[in-house]
N, CA, C and O atoms as a GROMACS GRO file, in nm:
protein
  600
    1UNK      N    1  10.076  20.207   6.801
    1UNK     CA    2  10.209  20.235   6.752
    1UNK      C    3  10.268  20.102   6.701
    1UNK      O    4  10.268  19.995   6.762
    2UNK      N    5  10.317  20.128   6.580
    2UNK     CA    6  10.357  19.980   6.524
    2UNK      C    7  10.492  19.925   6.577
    2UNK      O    8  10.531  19.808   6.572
    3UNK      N    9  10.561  20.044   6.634
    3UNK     CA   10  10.707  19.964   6.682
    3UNK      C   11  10.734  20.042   6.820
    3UNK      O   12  10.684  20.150   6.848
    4UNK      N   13  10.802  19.983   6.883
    4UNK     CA   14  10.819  19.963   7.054
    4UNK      C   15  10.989  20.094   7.028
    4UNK      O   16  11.072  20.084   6.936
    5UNK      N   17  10.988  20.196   7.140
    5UNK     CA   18  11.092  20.241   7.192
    5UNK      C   19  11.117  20.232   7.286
    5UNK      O   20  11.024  20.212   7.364
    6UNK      N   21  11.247  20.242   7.338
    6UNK     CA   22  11.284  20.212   7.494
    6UNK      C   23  11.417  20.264   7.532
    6UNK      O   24  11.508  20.240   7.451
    7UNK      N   25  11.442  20.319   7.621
    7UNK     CA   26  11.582  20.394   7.688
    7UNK      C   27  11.514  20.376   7.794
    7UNK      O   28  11.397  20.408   7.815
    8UNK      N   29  11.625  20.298   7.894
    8UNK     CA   30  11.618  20.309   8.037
    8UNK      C   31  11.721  20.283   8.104
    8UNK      O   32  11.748  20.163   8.109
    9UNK      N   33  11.817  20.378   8.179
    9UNK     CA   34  11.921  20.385   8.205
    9UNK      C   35  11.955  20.334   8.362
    9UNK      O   36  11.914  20.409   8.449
   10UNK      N   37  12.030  20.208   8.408
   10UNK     CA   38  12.001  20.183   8.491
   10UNK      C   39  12.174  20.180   8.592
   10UNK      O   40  12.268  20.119   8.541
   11UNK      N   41  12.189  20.235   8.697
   11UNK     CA   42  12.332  20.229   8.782
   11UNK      C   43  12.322  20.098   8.872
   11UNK      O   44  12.232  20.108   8.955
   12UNK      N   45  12.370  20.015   8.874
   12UNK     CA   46  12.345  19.877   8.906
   12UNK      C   47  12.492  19.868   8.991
   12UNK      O   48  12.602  19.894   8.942
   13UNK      N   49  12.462  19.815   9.161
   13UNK     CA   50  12.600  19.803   9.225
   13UNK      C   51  12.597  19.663   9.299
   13UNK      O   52  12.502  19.606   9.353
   14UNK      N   53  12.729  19.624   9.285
   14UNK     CA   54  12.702  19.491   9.363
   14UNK      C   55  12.861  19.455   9.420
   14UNK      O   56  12.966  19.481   9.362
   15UNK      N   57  12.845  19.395   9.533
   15UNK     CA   58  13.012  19.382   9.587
   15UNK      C   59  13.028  19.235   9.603
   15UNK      O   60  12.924  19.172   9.620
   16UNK      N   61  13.118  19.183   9.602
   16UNK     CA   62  13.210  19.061   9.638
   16UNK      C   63  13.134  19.035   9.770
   16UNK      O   64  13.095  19.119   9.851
   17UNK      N   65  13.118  18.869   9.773
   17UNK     CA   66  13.080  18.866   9.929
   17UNK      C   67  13.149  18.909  10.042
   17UNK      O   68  13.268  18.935  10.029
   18UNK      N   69  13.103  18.918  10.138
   18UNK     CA   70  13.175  18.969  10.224
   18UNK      C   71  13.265  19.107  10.239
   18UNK      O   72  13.330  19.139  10.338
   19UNK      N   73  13.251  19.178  10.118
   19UNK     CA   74  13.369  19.299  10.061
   19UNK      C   75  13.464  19.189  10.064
   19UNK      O   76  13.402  19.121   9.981
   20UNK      N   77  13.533  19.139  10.084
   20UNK     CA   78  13.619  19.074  10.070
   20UNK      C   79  13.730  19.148   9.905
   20UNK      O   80  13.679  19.164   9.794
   21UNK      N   81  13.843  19.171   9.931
   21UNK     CA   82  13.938  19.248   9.822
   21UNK      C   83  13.978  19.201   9.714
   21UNK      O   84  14.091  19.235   9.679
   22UNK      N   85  13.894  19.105   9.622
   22UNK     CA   86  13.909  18.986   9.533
   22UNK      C   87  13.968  19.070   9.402
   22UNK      O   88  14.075  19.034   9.351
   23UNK      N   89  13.903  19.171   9.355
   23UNK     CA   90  13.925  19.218   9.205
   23UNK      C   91  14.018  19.324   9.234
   23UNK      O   92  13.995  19.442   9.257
   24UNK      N   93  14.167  19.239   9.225
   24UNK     CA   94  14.290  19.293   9.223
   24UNK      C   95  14.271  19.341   9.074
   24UNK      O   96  14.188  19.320   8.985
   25UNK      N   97  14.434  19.447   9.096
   25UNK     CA   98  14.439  19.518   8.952
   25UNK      C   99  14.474  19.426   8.811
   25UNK      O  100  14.478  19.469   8.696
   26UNK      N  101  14.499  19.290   8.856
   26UNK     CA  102  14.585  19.166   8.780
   26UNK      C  103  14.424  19.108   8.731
   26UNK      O  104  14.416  19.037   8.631
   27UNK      N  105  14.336  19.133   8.786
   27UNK     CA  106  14.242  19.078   8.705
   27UNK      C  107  14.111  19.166   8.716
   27UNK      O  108  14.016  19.107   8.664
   28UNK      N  109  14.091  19.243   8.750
   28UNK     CA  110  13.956  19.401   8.792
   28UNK      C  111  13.980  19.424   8.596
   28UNK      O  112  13.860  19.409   8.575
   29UNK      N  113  14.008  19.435   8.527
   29UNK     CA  114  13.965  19.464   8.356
   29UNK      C  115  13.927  19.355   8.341
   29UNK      O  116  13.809  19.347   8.372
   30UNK      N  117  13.978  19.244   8.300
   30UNK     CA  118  13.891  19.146   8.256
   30UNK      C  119  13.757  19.075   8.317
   30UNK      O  120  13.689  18.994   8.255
   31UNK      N  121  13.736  19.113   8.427
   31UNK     CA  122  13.633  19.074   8.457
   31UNK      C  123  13.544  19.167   8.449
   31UNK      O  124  13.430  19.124   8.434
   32UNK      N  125  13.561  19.327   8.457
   32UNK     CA  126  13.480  19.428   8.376
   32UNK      C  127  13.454  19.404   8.268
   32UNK      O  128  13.339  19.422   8.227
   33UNK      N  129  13.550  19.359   8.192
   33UNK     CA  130  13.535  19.344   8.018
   33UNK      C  131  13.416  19.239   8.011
   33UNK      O  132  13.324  19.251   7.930
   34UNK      N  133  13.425  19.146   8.093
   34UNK     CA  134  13.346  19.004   8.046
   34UNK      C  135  13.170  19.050   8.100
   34UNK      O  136  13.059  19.033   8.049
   35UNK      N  137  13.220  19.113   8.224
   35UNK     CA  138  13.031  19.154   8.295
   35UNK      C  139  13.006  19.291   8.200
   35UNK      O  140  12.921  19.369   8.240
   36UNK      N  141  13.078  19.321   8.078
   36UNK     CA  142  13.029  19.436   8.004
   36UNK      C  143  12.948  19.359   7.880
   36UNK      O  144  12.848  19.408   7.827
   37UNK      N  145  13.015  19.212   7.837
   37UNK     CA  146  13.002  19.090   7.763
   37UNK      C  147  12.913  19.049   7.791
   37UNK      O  148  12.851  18.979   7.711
   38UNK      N  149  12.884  19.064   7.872
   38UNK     CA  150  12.732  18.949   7.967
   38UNK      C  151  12.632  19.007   7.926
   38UNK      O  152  12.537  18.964   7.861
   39UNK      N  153  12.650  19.083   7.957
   39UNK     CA  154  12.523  19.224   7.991
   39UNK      C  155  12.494  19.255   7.826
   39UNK      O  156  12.377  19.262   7.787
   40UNK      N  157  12.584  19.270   7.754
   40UNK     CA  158  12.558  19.327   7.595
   40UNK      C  159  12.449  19.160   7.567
   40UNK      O  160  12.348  19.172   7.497
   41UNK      N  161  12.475  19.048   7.614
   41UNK     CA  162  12.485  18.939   7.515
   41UNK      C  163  12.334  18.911   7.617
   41UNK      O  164  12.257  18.817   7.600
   42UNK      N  165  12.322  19.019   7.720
   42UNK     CA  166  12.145  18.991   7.756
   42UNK      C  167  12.063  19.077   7.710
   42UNK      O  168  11.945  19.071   7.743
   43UNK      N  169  12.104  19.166   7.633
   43UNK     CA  170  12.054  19.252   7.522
   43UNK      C  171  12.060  19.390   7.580
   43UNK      O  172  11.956  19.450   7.550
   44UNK      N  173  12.124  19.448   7.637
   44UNK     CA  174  12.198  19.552   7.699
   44UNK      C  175  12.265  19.618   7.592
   44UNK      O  176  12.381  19.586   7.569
   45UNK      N  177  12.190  19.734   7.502
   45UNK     CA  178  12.257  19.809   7.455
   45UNK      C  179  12.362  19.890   7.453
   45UNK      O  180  12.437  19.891   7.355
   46UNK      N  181  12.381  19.963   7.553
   46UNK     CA  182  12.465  20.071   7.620
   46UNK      C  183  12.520  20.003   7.788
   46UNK      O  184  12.443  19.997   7.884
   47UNK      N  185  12.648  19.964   7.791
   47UNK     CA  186  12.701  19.901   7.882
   47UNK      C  187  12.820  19.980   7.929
   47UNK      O  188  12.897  19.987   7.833
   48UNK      N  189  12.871  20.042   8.033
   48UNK     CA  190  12.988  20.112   8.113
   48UNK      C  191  12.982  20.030   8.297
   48UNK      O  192  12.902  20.044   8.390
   49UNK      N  193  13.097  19.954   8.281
   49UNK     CA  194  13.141  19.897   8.398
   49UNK      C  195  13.302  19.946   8.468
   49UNK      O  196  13.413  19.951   8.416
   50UNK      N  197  13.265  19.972   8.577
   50UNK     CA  198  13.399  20.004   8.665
   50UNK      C  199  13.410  19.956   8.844
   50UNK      O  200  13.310  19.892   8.877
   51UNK      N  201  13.459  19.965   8.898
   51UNK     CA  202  13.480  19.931   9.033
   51UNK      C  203  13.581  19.940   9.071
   51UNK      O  204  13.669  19.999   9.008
   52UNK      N  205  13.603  19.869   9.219
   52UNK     CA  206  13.750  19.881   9.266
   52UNK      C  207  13.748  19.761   9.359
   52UNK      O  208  13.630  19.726   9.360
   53UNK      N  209  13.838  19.657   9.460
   53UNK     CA  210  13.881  19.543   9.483
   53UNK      C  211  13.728  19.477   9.514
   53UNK      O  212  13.687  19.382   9.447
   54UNK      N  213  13.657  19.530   9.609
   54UNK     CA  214  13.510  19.489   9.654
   54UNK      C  215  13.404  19.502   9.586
   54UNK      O  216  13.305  19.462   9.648
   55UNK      N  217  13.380  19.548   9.470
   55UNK     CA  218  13.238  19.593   9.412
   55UNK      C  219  13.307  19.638   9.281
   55UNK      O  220  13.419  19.663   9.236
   56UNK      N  221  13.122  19.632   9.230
   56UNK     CA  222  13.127  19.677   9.064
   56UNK      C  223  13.029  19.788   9.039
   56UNK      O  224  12.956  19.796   9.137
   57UNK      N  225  12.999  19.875   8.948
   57UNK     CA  226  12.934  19.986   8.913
   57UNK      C  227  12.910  19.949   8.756
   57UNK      O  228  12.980  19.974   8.657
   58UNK      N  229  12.805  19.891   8.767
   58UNK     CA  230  12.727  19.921   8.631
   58UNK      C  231  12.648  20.055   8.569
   58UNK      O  232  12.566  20.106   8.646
   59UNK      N  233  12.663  20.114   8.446
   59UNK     CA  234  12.553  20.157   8.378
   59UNK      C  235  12.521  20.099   8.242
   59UNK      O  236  12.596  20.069   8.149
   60UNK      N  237  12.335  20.088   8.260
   60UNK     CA  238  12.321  20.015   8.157
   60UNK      C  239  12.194  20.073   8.077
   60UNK      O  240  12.092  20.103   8.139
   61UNK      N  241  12.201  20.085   7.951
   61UNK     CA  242  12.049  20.069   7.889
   61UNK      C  243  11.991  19.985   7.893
   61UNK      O  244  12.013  19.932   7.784
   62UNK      N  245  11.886  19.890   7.973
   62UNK     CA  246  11.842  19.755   7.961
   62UNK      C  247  11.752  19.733   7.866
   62UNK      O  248  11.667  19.644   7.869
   63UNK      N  249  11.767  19.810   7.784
   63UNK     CA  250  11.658  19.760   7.633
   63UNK      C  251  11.534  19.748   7.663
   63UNK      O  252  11.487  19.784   7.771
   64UNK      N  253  11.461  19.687   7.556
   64UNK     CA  254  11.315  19.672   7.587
   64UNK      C  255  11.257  19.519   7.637
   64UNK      O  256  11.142  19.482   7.661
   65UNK      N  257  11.348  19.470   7.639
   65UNK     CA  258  11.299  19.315   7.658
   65UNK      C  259  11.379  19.232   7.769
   65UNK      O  260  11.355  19.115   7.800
   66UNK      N  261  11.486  19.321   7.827
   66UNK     CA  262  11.571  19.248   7.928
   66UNK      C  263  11.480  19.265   8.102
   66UNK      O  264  11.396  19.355   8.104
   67UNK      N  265  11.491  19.210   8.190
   67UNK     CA  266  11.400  19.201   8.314
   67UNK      C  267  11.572  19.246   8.378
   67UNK      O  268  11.682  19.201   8.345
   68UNK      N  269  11.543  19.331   8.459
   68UNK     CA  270  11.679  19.383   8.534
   68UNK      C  271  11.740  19.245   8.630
   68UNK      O  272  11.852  19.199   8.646
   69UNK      N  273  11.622  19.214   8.676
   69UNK     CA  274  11.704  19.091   8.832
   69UNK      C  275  11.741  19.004   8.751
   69UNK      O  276  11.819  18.932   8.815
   70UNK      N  277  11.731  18.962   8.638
   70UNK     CA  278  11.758  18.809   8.551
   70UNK      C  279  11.887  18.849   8.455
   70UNK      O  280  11.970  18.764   8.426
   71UNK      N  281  11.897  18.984   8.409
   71UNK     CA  282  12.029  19.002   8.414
   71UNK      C  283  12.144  19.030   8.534
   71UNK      O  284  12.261  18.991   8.531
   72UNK      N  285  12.099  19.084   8.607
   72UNK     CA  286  12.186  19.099   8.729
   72UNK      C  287  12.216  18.958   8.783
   72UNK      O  288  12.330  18.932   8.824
   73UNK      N  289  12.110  18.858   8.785
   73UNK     CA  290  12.184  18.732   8.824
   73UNK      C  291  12.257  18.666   8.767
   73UNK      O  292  12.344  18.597   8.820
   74UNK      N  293  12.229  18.676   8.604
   74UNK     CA  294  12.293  18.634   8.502
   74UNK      C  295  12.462  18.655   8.467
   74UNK      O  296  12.552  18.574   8.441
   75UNK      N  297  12.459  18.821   8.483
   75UNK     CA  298  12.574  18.855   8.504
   75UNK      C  299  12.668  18.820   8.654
   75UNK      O  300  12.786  18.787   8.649
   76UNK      N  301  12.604  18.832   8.758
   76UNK     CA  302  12.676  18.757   8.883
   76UNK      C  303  12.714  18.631   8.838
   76UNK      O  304  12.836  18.614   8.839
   77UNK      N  305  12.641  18.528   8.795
   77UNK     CA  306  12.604  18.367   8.818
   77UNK      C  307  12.736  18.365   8.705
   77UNK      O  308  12.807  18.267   8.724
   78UNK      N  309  12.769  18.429   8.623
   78UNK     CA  310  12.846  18.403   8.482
   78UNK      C  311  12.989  18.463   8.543
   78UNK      O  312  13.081  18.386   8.570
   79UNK      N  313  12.998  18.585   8.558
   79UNK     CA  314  13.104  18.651   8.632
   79UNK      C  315  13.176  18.612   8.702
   79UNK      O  316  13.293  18.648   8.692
   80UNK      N  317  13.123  18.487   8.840
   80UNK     CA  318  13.157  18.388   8.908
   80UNK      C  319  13.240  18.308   8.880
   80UNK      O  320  13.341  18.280   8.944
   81UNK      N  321  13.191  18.252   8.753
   81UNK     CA  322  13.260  18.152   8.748
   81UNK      C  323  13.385  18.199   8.659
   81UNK      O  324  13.500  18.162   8.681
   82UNK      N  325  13.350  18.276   8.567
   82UNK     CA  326  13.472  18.305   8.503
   82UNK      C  327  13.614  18.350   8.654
   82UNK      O  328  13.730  18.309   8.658
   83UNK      N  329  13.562  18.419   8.730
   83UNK     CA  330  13.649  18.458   8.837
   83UNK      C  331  13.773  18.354   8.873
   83UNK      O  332  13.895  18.364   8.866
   84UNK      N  333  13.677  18.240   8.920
   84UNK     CA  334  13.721  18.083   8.970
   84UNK      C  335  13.804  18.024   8.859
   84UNK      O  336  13.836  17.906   8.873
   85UNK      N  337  13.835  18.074   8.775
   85UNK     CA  338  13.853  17.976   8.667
   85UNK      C  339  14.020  18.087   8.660
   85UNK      O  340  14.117  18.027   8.614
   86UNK      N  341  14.041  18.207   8.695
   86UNK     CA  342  14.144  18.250   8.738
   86UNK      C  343  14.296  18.226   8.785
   86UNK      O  344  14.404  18.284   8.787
   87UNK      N  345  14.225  18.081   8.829
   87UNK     CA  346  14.359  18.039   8.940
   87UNK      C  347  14.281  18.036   9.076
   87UNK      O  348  14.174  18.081   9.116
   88UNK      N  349  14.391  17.958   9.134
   88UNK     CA  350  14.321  17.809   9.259
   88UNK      C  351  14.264  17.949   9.332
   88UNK      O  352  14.145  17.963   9.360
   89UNK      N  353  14.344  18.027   9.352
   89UNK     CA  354  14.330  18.154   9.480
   89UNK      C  355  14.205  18.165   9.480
   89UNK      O  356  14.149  18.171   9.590
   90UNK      N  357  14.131  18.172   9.365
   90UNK     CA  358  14.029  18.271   9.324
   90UNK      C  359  13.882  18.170   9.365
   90UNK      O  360  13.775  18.231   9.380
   91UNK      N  361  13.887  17.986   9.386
   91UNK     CA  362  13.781  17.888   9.408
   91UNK      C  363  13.701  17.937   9.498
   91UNK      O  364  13.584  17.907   9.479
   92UNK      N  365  13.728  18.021   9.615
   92UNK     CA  366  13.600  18.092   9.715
   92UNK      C  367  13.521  18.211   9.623
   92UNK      O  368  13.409  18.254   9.649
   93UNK      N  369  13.571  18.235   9.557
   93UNK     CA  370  13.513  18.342   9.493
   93UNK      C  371  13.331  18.362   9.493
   93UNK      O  372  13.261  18.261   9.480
   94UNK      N  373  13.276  18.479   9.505
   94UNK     CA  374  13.125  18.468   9.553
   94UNK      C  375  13.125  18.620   9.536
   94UNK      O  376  13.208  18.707   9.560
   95UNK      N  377  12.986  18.618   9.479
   95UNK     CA  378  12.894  18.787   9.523
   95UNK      C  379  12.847  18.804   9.592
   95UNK      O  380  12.782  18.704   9.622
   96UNK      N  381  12.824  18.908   9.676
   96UNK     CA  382  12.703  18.896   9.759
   96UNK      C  383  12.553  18.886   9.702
   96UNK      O  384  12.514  18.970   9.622
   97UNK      N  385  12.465  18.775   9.749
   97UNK     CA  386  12.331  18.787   9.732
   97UNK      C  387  12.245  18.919   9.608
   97UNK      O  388  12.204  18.919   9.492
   98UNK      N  389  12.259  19.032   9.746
   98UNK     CA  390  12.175  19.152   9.679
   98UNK      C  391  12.242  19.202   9.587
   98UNK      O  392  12.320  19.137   9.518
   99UNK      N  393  12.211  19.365   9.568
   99UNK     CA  394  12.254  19.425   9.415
   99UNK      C  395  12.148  19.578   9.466
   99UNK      O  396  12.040  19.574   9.526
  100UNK      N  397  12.204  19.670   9.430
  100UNK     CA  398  12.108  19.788   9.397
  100UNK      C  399  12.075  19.828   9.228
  100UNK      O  400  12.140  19.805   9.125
  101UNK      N  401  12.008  19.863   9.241
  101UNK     CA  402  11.982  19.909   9.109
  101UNK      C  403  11.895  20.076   9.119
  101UNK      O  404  11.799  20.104   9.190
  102UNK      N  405  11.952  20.146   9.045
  102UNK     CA  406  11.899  20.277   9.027
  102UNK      C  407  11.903  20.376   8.939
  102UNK      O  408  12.005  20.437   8.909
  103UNK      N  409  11.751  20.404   8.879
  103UNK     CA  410  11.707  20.472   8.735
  103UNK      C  411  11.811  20.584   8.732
  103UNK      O  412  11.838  20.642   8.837
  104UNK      N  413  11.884  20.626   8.593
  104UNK     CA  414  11.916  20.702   8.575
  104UNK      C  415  11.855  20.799   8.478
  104UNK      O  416  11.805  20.728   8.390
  105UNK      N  417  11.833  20.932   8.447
  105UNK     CA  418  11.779  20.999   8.317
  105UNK      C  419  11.938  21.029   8.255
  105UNK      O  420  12.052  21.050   8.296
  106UNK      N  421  11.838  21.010   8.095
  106UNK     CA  422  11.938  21.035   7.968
  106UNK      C  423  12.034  21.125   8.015
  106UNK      O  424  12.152  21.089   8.015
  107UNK      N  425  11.992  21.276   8.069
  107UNK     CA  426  12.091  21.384   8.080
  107UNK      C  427  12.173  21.397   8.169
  107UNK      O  428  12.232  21.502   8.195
  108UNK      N  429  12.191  21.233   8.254
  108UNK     CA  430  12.343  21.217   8.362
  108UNK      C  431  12.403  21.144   8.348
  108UNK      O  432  12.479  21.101   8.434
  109UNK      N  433  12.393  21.093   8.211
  109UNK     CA  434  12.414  20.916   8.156
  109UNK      C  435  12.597  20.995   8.175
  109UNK      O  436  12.656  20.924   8.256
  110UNK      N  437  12.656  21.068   8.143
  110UNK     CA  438  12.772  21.081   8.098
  110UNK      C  439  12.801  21.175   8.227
  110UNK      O  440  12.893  21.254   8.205
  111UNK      N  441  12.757  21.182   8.326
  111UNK     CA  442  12.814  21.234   8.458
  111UNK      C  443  12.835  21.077   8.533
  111UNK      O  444  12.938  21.042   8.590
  112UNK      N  445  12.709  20.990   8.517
  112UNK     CA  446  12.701  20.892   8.607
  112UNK      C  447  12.847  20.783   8.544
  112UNK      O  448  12.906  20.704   8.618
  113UNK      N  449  12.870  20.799   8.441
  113UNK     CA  450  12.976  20.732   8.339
  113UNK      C  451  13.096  20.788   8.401
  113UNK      O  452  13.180  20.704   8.435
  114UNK      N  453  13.118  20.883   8.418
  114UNK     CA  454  13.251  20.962   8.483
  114UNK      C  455  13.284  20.949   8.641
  114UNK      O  456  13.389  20.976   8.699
  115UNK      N  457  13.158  20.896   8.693
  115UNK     CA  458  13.167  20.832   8.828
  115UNK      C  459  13.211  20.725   8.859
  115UNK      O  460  13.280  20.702   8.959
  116UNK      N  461  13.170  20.632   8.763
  116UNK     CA  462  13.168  20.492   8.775
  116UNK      C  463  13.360  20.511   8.706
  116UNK      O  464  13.441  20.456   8.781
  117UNK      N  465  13.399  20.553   8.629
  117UNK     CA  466  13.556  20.503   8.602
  117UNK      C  467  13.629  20.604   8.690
  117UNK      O  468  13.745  20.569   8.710
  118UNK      N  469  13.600  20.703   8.741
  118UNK     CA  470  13.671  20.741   8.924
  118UNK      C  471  13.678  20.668   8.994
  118UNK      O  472  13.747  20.668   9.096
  119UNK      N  473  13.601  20.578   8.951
  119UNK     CA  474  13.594  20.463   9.142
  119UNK      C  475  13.698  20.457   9.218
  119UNK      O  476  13.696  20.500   9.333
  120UNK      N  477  13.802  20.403   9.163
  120UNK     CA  478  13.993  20.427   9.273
  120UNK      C  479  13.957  20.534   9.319
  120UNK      O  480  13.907  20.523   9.431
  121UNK      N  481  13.962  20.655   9.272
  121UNK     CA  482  14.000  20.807   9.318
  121UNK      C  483  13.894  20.812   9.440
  121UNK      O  484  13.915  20.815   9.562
  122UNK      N  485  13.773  20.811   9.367
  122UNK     CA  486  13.645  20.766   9.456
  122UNK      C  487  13.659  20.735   9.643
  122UNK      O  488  13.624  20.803   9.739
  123UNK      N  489  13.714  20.626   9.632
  123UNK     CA  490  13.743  20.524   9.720
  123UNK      C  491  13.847  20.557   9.782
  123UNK      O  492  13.890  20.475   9.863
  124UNK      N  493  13.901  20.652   9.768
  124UNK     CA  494  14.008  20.701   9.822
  124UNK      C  495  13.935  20.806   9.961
  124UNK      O  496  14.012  20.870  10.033
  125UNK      N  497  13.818  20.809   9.978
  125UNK     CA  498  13.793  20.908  10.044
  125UNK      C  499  13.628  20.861  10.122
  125UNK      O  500  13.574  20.922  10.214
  126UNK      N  501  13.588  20.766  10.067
  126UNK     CA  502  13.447  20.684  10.070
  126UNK      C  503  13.451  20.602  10.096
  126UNK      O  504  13.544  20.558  10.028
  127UNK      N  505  13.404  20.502  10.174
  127UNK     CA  506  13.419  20.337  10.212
  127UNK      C  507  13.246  20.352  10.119
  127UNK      O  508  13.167  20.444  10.101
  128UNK      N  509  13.252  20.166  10.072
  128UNK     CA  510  13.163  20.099   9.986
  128UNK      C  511  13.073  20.154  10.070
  128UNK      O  512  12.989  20.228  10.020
  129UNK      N  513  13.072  20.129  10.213
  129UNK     CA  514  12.922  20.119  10.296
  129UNK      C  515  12.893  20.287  10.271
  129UNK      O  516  12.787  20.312  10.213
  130UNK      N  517  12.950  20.365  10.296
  130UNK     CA  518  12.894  20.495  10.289
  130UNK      C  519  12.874  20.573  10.149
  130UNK      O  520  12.831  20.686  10.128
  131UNK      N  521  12.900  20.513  10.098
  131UNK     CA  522  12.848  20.500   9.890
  131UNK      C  523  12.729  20.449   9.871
  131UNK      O  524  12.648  20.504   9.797
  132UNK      N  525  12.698  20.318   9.945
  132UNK     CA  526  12.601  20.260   9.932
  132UNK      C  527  12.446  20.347  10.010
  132UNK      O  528  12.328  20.361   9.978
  133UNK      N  529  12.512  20.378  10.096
  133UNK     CA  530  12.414  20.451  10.214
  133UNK      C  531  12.389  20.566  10.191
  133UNK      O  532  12.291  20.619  10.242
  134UNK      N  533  12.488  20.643  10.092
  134UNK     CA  534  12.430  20.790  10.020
  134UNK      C  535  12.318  20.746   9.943
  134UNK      O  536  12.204  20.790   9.953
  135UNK      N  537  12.364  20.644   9.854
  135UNK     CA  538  12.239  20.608   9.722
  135UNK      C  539  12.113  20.595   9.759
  135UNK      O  540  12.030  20.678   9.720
  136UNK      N  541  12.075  20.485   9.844
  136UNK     CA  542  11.963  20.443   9.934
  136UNK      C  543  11.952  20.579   9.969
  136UNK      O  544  11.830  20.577   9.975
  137UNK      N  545  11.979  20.689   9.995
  137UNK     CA  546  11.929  20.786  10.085
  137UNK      C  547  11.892  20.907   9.996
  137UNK      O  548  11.812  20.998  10.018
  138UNK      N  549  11.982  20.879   9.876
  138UNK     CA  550  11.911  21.000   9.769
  138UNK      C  551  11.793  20.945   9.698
  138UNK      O  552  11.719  21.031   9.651
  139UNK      N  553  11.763  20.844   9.682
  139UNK     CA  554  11.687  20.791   9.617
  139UNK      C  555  11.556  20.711   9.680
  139UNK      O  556  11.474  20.632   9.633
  140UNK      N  557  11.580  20.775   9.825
  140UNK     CA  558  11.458  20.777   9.932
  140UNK      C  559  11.452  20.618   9.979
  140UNK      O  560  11.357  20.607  10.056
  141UNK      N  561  11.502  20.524   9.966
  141UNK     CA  562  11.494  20.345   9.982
  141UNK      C  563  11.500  20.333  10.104
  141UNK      O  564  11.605  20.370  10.155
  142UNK      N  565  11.411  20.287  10.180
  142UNK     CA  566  11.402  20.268  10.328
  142UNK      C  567  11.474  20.090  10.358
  142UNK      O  568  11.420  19.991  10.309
  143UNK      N  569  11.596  20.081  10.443
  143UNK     CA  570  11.688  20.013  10.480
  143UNK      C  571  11.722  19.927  10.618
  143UNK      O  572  11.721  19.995  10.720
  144UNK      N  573  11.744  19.822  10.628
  144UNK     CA  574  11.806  19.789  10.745
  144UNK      C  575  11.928  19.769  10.810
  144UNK      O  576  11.949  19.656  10.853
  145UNK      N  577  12.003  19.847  10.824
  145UNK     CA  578  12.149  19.799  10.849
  145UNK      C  579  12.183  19.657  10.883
  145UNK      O  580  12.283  19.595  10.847
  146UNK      N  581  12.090  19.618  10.955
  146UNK     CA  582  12.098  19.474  10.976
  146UNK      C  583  12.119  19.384  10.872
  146UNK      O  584  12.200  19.291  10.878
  147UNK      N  585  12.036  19.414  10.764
  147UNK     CA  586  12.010  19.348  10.670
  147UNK      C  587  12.137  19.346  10.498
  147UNK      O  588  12.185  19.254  10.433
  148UNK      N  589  12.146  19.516  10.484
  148UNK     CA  590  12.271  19.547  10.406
  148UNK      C  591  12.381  19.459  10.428
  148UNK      O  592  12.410  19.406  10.321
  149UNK      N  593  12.429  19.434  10.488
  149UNK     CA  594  12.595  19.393  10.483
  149UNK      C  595  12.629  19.308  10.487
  149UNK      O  596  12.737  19.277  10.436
  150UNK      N  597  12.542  19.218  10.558
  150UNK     CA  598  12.528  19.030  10.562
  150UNK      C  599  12.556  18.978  10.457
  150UNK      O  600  12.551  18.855  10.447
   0.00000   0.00000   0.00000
């Protein structure tokens, strides 16, 4: 085949260290806007970001040439700093370490899209940990509690 296709739809979650309540409503868009920036500018075709004070909800097409963990760090490592650069408040600012990541097919791209900008409503009824612990559990990922939350 002379030319390469690729769709691969990926739900990518990652929280503030510690949960810690950093992405107030005074700055939770622009730092969506910029990790939507990141992600396009690592060759991320199709980019939808949302969250709420502790965490973020990516969906992404990662193209044919992007490696998922080297954008996910990319986007943390970049995200960071823009955070810090906020105002003094913001100098602890940190992600946690890990990150999930999980395949989506084409035909939930726009259910999984309608999830991710509920998140407030979401969260109104869900703590992060038991969001996190559905996913891992629909998607069969064997876990350590020990290990998650650190």
């Amino acid at each position: 085949m002379p030319q390469s296709f690729c769709q691969i739809y990926v739900h990518i979650i990652f929280s503030t260290k510690n949960h810690q309540r950093w992405l107030s409503d005074a700055i939770r868009s622009r730092v969506h806007a910029y990790i939507a920036t990141l992600s396009r500018d690592c060759g991320c075709p199709y980019v939808h970001v949302g969250g709420v004070e502790d965490h973020v909800h990516m969906l992404v097409d990662i193209g044919k040439k992007v490696a998922p963990v080297s954008m996910i760090g990319k986007v943390k490592q970049e995200s960071s700093k823009l955070v810090k650069t906020l105002g003094s408040g913001y100098r602890d600012f940190y992600w946690q370490n890990g990150y999930g990541a999980f395949s989506v097919s084409p035909s939930r791209v726009r259910e999984v899209e309608a999830y991710i900008t509920r998140q407030e409503e979401h969260h109104r009824k869900r703590t992060f940990q038991e969001e996190l612990r559905a996913f891992l559990e629909e998607y069969g990922i064997e876990y350590d509690e020990r290990y998650v939350w650190g």
